[in-house]
N, CA, C and O atoms as CSV, one atom per row, in Angstrom:
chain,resi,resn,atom,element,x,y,z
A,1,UNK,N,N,-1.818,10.988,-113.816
A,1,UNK,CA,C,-1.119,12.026,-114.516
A,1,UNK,C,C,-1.079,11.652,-115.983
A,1,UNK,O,O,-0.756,10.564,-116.460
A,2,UNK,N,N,-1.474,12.775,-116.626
A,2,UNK,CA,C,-1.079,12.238,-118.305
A,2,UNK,C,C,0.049,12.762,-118.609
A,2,UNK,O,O,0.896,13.127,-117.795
A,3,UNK,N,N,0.112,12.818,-119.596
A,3,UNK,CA,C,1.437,13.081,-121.142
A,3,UNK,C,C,0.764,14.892,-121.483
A,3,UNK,O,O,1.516,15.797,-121.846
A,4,UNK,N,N,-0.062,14.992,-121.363
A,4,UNK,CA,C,0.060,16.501,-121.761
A,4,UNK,C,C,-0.163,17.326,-120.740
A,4,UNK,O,O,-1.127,17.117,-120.003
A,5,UNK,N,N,0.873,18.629,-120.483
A,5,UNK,CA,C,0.880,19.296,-119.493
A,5,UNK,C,C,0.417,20.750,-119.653
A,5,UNK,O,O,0.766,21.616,-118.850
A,6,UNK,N,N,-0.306,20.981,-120.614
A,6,UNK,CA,C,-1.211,22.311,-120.908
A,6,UNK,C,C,-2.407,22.118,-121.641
A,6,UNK,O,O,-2.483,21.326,-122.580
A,7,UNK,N,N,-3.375,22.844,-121.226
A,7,UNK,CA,C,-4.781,22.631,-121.405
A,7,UNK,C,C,-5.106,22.751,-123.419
A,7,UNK,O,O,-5.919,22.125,-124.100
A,8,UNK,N,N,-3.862,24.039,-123.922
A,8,UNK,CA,C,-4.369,23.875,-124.956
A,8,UNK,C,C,-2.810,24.101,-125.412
A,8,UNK,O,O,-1.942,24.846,-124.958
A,9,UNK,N,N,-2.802,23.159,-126.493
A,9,UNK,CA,C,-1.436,22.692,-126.646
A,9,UNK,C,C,-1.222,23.340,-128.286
A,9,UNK,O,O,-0.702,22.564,-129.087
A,10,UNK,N,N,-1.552,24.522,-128.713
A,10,UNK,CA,C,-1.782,25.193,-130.056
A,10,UNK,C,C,-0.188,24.682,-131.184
A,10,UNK,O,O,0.861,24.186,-130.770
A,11,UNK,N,N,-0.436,24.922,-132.164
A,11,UNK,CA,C,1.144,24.795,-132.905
A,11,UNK,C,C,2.347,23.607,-132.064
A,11,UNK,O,O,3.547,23.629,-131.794
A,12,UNK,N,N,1.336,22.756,-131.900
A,12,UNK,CA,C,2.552,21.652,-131.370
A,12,UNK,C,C,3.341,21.753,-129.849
A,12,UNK,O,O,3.977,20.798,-129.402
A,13,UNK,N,N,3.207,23.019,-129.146
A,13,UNK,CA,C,4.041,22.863,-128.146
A,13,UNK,C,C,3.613,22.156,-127.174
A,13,UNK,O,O,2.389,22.113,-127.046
A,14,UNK,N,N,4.450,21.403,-126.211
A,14,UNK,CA,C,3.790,20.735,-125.185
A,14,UNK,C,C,4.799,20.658,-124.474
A,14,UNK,O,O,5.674,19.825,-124.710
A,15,UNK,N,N,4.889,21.752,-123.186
A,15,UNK,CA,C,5.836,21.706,-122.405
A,15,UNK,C,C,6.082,20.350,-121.770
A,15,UNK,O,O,5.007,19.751,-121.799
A,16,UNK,N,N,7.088,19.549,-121.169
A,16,UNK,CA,C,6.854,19.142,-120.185
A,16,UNK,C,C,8.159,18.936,-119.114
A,16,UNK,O,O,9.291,19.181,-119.533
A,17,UNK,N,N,7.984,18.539,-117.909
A,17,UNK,CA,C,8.750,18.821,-116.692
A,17,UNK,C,C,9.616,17.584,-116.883
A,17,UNK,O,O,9.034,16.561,-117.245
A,18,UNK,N,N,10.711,17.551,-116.720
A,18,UNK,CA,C,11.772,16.330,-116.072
A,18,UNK,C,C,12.398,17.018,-115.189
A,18,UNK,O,O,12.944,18.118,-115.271
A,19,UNK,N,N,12.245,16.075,-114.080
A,19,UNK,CA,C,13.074,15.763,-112.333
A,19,UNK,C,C,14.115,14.949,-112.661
A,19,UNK,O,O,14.003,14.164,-113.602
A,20,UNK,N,N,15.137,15.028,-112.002
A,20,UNK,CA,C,16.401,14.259,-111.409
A,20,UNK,C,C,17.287,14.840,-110.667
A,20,UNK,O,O,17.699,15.997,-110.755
A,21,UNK,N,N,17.574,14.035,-109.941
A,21,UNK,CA,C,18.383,14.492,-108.359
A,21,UNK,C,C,18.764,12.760,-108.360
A,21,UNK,O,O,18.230,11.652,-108.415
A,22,UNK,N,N,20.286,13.539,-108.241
A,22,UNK,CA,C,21.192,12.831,-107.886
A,22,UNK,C,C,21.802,12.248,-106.336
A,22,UNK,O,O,22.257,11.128,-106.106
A,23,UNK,N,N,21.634,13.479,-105.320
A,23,UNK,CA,C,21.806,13.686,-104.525
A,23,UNK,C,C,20.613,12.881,-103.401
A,23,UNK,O,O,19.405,13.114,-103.450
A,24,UNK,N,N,21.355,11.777,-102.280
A,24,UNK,CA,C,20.048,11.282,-101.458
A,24,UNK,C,C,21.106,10.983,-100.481
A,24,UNK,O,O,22.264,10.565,-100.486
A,25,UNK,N,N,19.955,11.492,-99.395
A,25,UNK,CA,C,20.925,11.693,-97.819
A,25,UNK,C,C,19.784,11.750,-97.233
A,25,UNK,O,O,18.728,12.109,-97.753
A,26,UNK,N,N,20.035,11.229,-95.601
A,26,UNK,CA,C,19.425,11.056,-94.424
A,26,UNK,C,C,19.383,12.306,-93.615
A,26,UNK,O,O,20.397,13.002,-93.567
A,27,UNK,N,N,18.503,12.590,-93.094
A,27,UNK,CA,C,17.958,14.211,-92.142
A,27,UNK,C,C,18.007,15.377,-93.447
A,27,UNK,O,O,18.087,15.155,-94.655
A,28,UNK,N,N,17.929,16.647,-92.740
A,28,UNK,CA,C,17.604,18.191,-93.017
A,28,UNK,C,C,17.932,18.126,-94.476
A,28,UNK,O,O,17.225,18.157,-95.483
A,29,UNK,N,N,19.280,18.022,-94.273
A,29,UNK,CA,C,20.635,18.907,-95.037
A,29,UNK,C,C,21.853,17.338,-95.929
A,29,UNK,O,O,22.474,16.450,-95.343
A,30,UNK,N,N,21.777,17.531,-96.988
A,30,UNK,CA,C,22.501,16.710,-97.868
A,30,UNK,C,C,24.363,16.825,-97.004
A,30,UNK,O,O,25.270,16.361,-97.695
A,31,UNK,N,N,24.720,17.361,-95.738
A,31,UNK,CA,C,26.133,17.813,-95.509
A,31,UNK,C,C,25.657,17.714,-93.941
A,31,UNK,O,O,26.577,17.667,-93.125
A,32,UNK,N,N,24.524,17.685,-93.513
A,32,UNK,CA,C,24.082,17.875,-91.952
A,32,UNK,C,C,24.138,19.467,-91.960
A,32,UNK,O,O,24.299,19.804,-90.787
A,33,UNK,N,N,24.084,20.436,-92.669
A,33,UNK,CA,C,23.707,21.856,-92.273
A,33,UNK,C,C,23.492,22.452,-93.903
A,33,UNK,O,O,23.975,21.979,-94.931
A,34,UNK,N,N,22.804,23.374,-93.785
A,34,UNK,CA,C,22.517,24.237,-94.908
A,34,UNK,C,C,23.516,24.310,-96.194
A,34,UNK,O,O,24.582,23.892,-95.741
A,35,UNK,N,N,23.649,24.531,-97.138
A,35,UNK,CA,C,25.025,24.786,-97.938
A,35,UNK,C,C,24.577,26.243,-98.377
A,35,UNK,O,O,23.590,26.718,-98.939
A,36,UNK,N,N,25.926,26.790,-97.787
A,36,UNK,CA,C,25.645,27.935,-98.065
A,36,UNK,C,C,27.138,28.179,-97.622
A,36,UNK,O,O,27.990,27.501,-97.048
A,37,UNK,N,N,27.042,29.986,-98.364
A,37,UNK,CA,C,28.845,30.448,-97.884
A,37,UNK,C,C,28.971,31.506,-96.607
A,37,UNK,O,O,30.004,32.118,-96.335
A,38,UNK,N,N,27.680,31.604,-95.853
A,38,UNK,CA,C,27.846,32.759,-94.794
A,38,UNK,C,C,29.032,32.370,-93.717
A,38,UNK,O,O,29.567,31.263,-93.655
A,39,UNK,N,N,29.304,33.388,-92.968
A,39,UNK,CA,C,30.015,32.351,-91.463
A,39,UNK,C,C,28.868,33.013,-90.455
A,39,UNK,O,O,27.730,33.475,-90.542
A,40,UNK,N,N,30.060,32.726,-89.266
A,40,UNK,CA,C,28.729,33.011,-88.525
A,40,UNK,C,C,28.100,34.367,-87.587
A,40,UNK,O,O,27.282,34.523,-86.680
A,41,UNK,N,N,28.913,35.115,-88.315
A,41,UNK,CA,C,27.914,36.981,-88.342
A,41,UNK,C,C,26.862,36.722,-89.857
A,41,UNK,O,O,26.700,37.789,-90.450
A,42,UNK,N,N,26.446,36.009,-90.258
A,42,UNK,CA,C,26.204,36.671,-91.617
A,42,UNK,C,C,26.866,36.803,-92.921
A,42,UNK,O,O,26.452,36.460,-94.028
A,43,UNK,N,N,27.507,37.129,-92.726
A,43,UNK,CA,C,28.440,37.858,-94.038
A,43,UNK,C,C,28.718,36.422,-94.560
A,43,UNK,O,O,28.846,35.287,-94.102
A,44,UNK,N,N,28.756,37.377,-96.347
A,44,UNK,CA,C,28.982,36.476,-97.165
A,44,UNK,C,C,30.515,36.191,-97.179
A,44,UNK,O,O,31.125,37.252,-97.314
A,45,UNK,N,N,31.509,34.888,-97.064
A,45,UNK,CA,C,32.365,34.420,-97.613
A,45,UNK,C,C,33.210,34.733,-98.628
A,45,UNK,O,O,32.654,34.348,-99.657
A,46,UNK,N,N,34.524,35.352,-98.954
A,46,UNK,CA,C,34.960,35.441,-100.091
A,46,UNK,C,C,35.343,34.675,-100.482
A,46,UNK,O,O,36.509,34.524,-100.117
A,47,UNK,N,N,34.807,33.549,-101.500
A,47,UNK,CA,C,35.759,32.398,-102.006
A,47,UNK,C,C,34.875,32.098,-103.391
A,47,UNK,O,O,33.654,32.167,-103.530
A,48,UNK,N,N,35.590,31.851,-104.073
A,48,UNK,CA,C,35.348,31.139,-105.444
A,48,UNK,C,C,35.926,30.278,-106.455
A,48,UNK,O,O,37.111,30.499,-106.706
A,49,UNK,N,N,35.255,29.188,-107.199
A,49,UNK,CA,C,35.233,28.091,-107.653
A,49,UNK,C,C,35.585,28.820,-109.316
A,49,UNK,O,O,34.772,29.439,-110.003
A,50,UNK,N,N,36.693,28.588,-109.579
A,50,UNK,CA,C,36.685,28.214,-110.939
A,50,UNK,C,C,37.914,27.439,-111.848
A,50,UNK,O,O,38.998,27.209,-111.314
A,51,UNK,N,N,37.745,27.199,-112.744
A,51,UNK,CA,C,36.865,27.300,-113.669
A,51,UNK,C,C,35.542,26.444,-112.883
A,51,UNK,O,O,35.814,25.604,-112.026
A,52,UNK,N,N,34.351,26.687,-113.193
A,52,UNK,CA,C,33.102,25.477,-113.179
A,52,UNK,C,C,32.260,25.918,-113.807
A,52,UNK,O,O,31.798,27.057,-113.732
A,53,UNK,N,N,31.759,24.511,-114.961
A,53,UNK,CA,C,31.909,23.368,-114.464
A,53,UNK,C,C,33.505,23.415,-114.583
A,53,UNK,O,O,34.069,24.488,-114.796
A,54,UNK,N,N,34.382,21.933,-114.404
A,54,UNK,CA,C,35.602,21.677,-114.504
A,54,UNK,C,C,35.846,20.075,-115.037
A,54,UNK,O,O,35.148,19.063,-114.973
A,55,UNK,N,N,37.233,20.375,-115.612
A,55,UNK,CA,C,37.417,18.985,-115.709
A,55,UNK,C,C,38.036,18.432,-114.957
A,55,UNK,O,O,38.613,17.367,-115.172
A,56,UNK,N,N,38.033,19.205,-113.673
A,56,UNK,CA,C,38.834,18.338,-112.453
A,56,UNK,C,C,40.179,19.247,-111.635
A,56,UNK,O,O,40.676,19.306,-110.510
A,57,UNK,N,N,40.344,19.779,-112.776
A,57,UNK,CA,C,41.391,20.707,-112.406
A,57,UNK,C,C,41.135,21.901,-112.029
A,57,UNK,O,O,41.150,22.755,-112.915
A,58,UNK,N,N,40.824,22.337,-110.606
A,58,UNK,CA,C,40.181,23.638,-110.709
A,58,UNK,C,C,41.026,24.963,-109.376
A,58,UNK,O,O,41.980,24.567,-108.706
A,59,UNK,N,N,40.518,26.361,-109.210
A,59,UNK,CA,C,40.982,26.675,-108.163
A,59,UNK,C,C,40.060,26.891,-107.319
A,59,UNK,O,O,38.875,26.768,-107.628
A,60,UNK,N,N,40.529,27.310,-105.912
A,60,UNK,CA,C,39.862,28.295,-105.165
A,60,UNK,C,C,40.113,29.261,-105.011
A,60,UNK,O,O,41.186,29.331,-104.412
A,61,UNK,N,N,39.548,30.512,-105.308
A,61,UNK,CA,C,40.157,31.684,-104.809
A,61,UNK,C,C,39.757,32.612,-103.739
A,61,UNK,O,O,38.652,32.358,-103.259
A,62,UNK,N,N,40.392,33.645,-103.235
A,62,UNK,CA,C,39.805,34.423,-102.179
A,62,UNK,C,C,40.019,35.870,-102.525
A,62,UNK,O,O,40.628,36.356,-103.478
A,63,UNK,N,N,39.544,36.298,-101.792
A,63,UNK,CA,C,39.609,37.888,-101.643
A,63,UNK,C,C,40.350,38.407,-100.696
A,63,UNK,O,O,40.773,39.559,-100.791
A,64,UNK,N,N,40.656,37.487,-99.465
A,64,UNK,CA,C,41.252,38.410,-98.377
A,64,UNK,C,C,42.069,37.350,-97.621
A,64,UNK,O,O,41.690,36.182,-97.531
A,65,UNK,N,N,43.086,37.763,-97.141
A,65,UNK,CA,C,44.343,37.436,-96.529
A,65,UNK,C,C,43.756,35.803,-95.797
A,65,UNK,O,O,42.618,36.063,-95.408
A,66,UNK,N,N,43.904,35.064,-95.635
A,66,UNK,CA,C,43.773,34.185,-94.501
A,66,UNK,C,C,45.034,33.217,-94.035
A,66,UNK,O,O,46.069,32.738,-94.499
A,67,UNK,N,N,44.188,33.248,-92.689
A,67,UNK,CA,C,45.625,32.416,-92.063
A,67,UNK,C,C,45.843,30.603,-92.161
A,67,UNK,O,O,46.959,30.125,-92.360
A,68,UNK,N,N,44.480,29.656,-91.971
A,68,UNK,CA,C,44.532,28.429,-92.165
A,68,UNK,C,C,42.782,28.501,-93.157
A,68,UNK,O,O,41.679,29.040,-93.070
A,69,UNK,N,N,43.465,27.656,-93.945
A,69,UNK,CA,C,42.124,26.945,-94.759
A,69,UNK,C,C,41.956,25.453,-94.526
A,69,UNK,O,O,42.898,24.668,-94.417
A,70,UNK,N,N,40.806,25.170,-94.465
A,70,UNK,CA,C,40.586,23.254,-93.997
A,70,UNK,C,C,39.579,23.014,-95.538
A,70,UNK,O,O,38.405,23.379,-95.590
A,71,UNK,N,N,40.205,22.435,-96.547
A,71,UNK,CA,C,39.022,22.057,-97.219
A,71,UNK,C,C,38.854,20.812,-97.644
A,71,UNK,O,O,39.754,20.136,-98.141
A,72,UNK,N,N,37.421,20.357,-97.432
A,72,UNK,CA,C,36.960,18.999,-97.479
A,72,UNK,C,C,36.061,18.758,-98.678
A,72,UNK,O,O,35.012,19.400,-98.738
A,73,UNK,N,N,36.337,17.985,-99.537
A,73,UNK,CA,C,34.820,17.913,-100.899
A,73,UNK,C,C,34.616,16.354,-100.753
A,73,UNK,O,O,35.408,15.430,-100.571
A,74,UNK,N,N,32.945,16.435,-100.939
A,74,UNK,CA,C,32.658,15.594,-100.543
A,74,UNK,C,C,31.616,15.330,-101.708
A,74,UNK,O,O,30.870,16.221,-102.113
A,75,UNK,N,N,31.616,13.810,-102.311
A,75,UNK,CA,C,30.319,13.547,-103.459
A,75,UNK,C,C,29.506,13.750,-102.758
A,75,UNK,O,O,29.438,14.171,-101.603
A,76,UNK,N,N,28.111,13.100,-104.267
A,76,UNK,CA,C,26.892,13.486,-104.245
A,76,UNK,C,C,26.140,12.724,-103.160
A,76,UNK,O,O,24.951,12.963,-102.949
A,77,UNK,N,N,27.050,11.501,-102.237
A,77,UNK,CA,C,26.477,10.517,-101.385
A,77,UNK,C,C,26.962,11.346,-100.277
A,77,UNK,O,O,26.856,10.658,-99.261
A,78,UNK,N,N,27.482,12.592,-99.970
A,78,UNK,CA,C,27.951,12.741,-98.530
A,78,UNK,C,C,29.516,12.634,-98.376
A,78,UNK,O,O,30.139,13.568,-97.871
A,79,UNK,N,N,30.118,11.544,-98.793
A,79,UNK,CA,C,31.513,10.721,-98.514
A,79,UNK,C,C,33.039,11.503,-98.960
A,79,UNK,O,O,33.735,11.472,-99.975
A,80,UNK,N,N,33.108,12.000,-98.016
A,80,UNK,CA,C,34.925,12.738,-98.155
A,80,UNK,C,C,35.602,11.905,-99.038
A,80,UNK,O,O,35.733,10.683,-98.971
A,81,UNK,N,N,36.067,12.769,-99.965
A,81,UNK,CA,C,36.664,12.145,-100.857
A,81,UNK,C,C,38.275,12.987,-101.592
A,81,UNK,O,O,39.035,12.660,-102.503
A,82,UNK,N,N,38.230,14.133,-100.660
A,82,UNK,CA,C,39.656,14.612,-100.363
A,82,UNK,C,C,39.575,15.827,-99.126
A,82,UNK,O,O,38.749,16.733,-99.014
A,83,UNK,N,N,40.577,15.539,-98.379
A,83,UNK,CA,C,40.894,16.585,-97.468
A,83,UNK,C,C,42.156,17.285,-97.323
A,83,UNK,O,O,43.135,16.619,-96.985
A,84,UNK,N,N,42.308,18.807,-97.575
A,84,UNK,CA,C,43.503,19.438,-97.312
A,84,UNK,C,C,43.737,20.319,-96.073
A,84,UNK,O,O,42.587,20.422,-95.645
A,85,UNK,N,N,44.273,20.795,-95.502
A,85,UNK,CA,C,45.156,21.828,-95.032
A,85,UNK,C,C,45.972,22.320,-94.747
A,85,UNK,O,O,46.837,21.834,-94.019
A,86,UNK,N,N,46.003,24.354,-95.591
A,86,UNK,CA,C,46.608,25.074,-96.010
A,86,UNK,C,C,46.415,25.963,-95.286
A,86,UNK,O,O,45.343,26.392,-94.860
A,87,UNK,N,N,48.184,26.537,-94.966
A,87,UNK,CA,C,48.234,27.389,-93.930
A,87,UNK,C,C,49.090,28.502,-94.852
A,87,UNK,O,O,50.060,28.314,-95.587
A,88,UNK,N,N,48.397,29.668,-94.548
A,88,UNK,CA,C,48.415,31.163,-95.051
A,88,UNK,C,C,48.555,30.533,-96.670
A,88,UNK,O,O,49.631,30.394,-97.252
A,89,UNK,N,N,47.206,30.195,-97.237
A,89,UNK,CA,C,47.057,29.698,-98.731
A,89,UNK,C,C,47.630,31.456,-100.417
A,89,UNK,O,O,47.647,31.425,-101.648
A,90,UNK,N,N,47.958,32.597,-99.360
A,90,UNK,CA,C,47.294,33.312,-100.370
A,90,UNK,C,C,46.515,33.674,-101.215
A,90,UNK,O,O,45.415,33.775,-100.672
A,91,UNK,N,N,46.447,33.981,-102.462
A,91,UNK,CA,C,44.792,34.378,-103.235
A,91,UNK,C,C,44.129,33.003,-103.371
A,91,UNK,O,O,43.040,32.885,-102.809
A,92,UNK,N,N,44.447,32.316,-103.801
A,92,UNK,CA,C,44.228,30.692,-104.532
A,92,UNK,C,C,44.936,29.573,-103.925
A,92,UNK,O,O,46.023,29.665,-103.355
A,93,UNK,N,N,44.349,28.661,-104.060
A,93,UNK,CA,C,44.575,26.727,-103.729
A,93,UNK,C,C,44.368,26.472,-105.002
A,93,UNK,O,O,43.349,26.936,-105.512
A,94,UNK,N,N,45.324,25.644,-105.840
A,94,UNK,CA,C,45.068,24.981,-107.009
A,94,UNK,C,C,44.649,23.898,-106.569
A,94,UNK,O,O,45.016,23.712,-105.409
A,95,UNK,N,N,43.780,22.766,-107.167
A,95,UNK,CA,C,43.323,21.858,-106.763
A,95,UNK,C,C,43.156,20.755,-108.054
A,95,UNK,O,O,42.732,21.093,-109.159
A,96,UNK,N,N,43.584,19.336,-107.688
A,96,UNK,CA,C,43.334,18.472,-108.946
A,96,UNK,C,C,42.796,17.244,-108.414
A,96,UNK,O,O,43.197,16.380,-107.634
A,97,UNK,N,N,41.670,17.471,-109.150
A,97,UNK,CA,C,40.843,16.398,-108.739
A,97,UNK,C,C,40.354,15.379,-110.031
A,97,UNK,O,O,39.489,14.505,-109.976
A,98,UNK,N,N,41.105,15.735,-111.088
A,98,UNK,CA,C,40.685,14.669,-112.408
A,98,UNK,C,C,40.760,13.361,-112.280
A,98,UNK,O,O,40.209,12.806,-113.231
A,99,UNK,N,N,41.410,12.300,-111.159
A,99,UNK,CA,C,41.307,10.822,-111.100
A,99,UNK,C,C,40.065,11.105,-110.763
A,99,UNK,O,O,39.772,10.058,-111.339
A,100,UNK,N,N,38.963,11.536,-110.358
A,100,UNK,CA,C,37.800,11.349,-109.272
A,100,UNK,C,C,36.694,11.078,-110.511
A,100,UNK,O,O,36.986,11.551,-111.610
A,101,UNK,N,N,35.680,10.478,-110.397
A,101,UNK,CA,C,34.470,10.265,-110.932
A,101,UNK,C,C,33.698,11.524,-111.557
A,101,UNK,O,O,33.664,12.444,-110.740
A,102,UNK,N,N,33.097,11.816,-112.715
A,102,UNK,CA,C,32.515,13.049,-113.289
A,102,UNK,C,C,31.488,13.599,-112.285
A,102,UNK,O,O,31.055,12.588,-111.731
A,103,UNK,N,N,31.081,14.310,-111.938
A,103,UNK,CA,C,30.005,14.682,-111.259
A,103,UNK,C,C,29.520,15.760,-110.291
A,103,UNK,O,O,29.826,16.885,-110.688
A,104,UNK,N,N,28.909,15.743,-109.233
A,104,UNK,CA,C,28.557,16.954,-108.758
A,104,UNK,C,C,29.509,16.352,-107.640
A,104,UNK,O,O,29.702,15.171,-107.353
A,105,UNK,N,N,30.236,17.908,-106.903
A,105,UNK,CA,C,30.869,17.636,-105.677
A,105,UNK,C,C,30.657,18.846,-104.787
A,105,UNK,O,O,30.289,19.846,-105.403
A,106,UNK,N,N,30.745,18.926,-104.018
A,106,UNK,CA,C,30.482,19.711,-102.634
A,106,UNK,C,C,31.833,20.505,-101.554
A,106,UNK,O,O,32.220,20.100,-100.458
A,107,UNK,N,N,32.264,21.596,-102.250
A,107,UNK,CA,C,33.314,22.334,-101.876
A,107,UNK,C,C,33.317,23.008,-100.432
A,107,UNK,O,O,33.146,24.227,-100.422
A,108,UNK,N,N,33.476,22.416,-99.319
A,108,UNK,CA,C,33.633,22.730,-97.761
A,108,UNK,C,C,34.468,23.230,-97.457
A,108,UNK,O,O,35.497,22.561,-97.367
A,109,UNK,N,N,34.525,24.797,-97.099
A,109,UNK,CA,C,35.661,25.342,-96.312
A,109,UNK,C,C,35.630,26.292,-94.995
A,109,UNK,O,O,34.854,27.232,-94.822
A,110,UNK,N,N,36.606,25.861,-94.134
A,110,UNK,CA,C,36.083,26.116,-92.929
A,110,UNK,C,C,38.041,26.992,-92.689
A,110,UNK,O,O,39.187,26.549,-92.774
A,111,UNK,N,N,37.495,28.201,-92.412
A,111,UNK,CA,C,38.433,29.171,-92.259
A,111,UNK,C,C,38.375,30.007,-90.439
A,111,UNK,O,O,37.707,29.542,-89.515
A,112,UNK,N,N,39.165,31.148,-90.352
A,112,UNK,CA,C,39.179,31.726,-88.946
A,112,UNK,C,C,37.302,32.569,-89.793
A,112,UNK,O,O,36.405,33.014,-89.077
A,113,UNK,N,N,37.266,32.548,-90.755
A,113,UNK,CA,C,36.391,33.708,-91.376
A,113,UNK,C,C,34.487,32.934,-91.090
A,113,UNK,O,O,33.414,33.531,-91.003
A,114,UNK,N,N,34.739,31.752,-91.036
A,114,UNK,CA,C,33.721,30.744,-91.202
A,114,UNK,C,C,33.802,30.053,-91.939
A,114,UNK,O,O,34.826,29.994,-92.620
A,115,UNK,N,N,32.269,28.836,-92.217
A,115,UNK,CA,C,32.748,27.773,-93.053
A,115,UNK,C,C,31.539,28.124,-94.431
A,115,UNK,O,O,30.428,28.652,-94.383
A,116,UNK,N,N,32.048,27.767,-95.179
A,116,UNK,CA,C,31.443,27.745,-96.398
A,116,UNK,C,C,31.385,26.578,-97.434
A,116,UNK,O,O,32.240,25.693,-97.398
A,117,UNK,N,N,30.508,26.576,-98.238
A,117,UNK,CA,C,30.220,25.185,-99.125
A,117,UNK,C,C,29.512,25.551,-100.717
A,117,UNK,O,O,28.514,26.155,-101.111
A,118,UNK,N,N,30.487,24.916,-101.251
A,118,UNK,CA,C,29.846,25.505,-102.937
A,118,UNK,C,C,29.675,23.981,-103.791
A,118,UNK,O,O,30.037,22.842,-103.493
A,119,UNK,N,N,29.266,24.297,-104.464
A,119,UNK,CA,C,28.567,22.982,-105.348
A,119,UNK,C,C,30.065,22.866,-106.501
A,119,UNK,O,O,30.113,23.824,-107.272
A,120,UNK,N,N,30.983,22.045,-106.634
A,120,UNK,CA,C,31.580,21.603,-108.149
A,120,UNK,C,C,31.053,20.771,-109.155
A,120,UNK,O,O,30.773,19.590,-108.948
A,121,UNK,N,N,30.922,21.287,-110.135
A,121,UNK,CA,C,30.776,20.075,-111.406
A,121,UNK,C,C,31.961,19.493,-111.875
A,121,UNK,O,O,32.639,20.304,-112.505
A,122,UNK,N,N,32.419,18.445,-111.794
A,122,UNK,CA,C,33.152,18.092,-112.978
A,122,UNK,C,C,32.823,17.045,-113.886
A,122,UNK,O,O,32.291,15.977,-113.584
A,123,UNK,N,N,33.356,17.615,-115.598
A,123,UNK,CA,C,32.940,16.709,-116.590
A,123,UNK,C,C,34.040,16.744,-117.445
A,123,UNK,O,O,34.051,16.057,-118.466
């Protein structure tokens, strides 16, 4: 492989690619299943992450009534690194996670609705 990644590189440009992945795990799935927010008809999940990125301090919110929430985030190695559950949470779970290390984390929630999983940044 060389240093230049287009055949004709006119006025100086010279694209080139950088890889990095943080993330390294054993079998399929970085969690043992897909990450994704469906349950299990299909349907998409109402839940959302913000602010993100974050500095740690962030919510969850929902769209629709629920009765128990289980949520687990887990780093970029796999490894639980907080677990709650909240029974009849209303719209939002505030959540503070600023002692924790900067980085990518993995938002698991497993409701009567299904389970779902979203990516956090914090920096």
């Amino acid at each position: 492989m060389s240093g230049v990644t287009c055949d004709n590189c006119d006025g100086g440009f010279n694209p080139h690619l950088i890889v990095s992945s943080y993330l390294i795990s054993k079998g399929s799935y970085p969690l043992g299943q897909p990450v994704d927010v469906r349950n299990t008809d299909g349907r998409f999940m109402a839940f959302t992450l913000y602010p993100n990125p974050s500095t740690g301090h962030f919510f969850i919110g929902f769209n629709e009534n629920l009765n128990k929430v289980n949520v687990v985030i887990y780093d970029q190695t796999g490894r639980s690194v907080k677990k709650m559950l909240r029974n009849n949470p209303g719209p939002q779970i505030e959540m503070d996670m600023s002692q924790l290390a900067l980085g990518m984390y993995f938002v698991t929630l497993t409701t009567e609705k299904g389970t779902g999983t979203k990516v956090l940044v914090v920096n």
